[in-house]
Structures are given as C-alpha cells and as structure tokens.
VMD Tcl script that draws the C-alpha trace (Angstrom):
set ca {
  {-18.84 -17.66 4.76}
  {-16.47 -19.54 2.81}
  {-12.93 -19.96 4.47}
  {-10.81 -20.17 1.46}
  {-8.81 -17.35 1.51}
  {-9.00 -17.90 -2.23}
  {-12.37 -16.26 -2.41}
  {-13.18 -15.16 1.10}
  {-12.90 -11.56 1.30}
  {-9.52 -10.02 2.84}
  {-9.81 -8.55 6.25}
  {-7.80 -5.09 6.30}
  {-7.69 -3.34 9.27}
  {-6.94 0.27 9.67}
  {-5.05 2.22 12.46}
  {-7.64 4.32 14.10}
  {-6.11 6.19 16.47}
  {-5.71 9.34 14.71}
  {-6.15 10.76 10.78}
  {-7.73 10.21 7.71}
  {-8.60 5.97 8.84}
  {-12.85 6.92 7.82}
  {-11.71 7.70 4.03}
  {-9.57 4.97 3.78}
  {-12.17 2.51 5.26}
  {-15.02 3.68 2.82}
  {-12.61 3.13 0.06}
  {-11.26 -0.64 1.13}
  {-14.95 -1.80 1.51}
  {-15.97 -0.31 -1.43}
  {-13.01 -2.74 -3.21}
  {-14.73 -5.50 -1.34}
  {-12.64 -6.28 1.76}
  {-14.22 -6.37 4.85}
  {-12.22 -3.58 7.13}
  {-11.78 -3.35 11.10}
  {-10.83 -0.26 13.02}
  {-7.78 -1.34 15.14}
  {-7.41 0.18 18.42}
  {-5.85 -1.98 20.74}
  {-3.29 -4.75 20.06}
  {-6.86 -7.36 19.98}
  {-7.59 -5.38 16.86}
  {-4.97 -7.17 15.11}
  {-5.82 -10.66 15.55}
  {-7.11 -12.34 12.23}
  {-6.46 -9.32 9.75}
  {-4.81 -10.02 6.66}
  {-3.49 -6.22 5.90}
  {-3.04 -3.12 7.27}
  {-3.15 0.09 6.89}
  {-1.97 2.93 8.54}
  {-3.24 6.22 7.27}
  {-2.28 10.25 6.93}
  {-2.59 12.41 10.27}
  {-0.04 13.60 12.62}
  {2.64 11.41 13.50}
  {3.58 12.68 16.71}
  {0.32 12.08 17.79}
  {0.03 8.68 16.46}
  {3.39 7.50 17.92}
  {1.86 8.91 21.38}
  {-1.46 6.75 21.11}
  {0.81 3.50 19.47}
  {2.70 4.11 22.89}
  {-0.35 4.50 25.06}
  {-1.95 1.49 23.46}
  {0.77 -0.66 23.51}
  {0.65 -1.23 19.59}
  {4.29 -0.83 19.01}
  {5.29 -4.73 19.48}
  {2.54 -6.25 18.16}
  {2.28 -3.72 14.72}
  {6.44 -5.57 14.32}
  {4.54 -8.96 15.21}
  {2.31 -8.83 12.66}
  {4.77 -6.95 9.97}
  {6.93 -9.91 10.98}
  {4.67 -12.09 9.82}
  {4.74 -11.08 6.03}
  {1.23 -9.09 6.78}
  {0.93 -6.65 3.92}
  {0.92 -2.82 5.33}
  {0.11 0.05 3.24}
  {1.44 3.38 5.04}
  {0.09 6.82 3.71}
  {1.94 10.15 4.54}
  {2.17 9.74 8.20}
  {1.91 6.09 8.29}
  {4.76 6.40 6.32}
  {6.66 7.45 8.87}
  {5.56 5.38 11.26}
  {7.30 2.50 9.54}
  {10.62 3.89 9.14}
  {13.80 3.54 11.40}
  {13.48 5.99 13.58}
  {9.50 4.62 14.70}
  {8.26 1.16 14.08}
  {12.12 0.62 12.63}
  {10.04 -2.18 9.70}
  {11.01 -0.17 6.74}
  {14.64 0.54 5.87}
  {13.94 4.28 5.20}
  {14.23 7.27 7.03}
  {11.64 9.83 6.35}
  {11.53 13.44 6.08}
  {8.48 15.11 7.88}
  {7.07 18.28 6.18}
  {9.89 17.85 3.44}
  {7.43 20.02 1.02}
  {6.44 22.70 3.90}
  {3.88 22.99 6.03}
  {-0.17 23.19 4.95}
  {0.23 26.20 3.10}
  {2.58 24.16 0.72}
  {0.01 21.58 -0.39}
  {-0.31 19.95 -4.00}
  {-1.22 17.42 -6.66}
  {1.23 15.90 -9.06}
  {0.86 13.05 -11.37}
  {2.89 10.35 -11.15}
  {3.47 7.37 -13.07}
  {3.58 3.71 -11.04}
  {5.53 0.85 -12.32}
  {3.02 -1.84 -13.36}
  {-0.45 0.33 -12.46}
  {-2.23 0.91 -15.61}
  {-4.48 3.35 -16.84}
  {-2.39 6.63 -16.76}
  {-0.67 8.69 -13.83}
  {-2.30 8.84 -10.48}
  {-2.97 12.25 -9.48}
  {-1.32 12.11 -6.11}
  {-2.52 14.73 -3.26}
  {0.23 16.22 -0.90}
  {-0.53 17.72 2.37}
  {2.92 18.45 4.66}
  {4.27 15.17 2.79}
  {7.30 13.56 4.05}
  {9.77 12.06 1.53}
  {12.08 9.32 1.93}
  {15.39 11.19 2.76}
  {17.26 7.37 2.96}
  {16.77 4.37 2.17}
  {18.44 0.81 1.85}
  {19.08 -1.51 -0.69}
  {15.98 -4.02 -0.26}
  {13.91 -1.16 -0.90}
  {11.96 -0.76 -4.33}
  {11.71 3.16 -5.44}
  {8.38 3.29 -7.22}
  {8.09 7.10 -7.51}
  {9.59 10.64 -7.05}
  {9.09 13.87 -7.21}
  {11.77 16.43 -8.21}
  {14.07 13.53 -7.45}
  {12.52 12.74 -3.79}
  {11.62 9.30 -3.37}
  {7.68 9.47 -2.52}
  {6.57 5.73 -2.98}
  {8.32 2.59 -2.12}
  {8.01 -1.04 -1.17}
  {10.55 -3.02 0.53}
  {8.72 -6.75 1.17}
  {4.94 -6.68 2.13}
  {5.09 -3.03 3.57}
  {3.89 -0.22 0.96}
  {4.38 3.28 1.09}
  {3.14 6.71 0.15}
  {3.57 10.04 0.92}
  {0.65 11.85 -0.31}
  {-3.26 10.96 0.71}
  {-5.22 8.44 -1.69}
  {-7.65 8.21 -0.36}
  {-9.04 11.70 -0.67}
  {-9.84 11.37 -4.42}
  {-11.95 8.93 -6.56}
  {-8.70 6.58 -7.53}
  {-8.53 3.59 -6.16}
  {-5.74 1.90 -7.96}
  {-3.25 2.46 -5.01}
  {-5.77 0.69 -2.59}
  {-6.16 -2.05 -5.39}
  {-2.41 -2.65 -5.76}
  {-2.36 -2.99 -1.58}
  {-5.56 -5.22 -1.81}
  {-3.62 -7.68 -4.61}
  {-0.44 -8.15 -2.20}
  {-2.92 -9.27 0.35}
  {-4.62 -11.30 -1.44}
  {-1.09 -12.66 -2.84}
  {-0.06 -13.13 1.28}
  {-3.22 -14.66 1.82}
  {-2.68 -17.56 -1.41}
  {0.59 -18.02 0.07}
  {1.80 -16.76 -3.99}
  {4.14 -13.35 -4.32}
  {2.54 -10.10 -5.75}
}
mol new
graphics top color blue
foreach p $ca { graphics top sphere $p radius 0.5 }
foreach p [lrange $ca 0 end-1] q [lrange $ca 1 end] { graphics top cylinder $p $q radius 0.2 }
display resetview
C-alpha cells in the first residue's frame, strides 16, 4: 500500500469497550477508512482518528480506568489526533473525564430512554439539508469555553461542538443512513494527516 497519507486510506480507530463502536465501524469503512477496535493503550499506536461512540459513560470511564486508556487517549488528543465523540463519548472528553474538551456536559439533560427523539438540525458548512439527528438520554453541553465552536442546539442547548481536532455530538449518527457527520470527521483527518487545517 501506498504510504502517502495523501491517498493512503485513514486509519480510525474506535473505542470498543462499551456502546454502539459495531455501527460506527460499518459506517467509517463503508467511507473508505480502514478502522481498528481499540482496547488497550497498543490499540492506539498508528491511528490517525478516533472515535469514541454512544453507550454508558459510567461504564466506559470504568473500563478506560481498568485499561489504562486515560493517559494515552490525552497522548494522542495531544497530538492534534482528530476525535469524534458521540453522546457518551461526548462526555468522556469533557472536564470532569478525559478534561480535552473545555465543556462540561450534562448527562440525561433530555430524560431518560423514555424521552428519546429526532430533530433536524442544520450544520454550518454540511450541505445537503438538516441532518436528522437521533437522541437517546442525550447529554448537552451545560458549559463551555471560549475556544470552543457551537455548531448546533436544540431549544437553546448546545448539542454539537468543536474546539481544535476533537468533535462532538450528542445524539447517535450512526444509527441512520447519513453519513455526512462521519464524512466531516473523516475530512479533519485527512486534513491532520496532510499536515493542512479542515
């Protein structure tokens, strides 16, 4: 295979220790990256992006403990490594987990299950109409900081946001037959990869 990160394919890796990491795989390789469960701390080596995907974040702090993910998941953020965090792995990256995104996030800020929904909503600079976004005991993004980039909200919340390389959602993605969000993610790794900004 061709090293030039030009036209080799990106190598995403997605946080398997918990959640919705199978939908979110099938969608990345359908986009034409090749994708890597990551486990262990060895999972990380050589991966141009990351994501980490819905589930339950109590449980995914517990196995980022157990595996001893926490330092090297703020090695590799340090490192200008795009990471896409949906719903949970939202809240992994805020201050009070992984402490790489300057936002603090509100767990079940909609309610519980019974409280799911869709919305649309619009994206700054994604074409081709709203994205019908799917909620499921969706945080929000209760505070925030100035380097951080609002790029949606609903009823005033702050659902989406970038700050850097790191991406974030609230609501699942994965679970319908858009891909733009996972395109937009796969662009600012490509971008990392070329060395050029997104």
């Amino acid at each position: 295979m061709d090293s030039d990160p030009a036209v080799r394919a990106p190598v995403v890796g997605v946080l398997a220790l918990q959640g919705g990491f199978a939908a979110h795989a099938k969608m990345l390789r359908g986009l034409g990256a090749e994708v890597r469960e990551v486990r262990t701390p060895a999972d990380l080596d050589g991966l141009d992006g990351l994501v980490l995907p819905g589930g339950e974040s109590t449980t995914m702090t517990l196995g980022i403990e157990r595996e001893g993910l926490a330092e090297p998941l703020r090695v590799f953020a340090g490192a200008g490594r795009p990471i896409f965090g949906t719903c949970a792995g939202l809240i992994m990256l805020d201050r009070d987990h992984l402490g790489l995104m300057d936002i603090v996030a509100e767990r079940n800020a909609f309610g519980r299950q019974l409280h799911s929904f869709e919305e649309d909503l619009e994206f700054p600079g994604i074409d081709g109409g709203p994205v019908r976004a799917v909620f499921i005991r969706a945080p929000w993004i209760a505070e925030h900081g100035p380097e951080v980039e609002v790029l949606a909200e609903v009823d005033g919340h702050p659902v989406a946001a970038r700050q850097g390389a790191l991406f974030v959602i609230s609501f699942h993605p994965e679970l319908g037959d858009d891909h733009r969000l996972h395109e937009r993610f796969l662009a600012h790794v490509r971008a990392a990869m070329d060395g050029t900004p997104a």
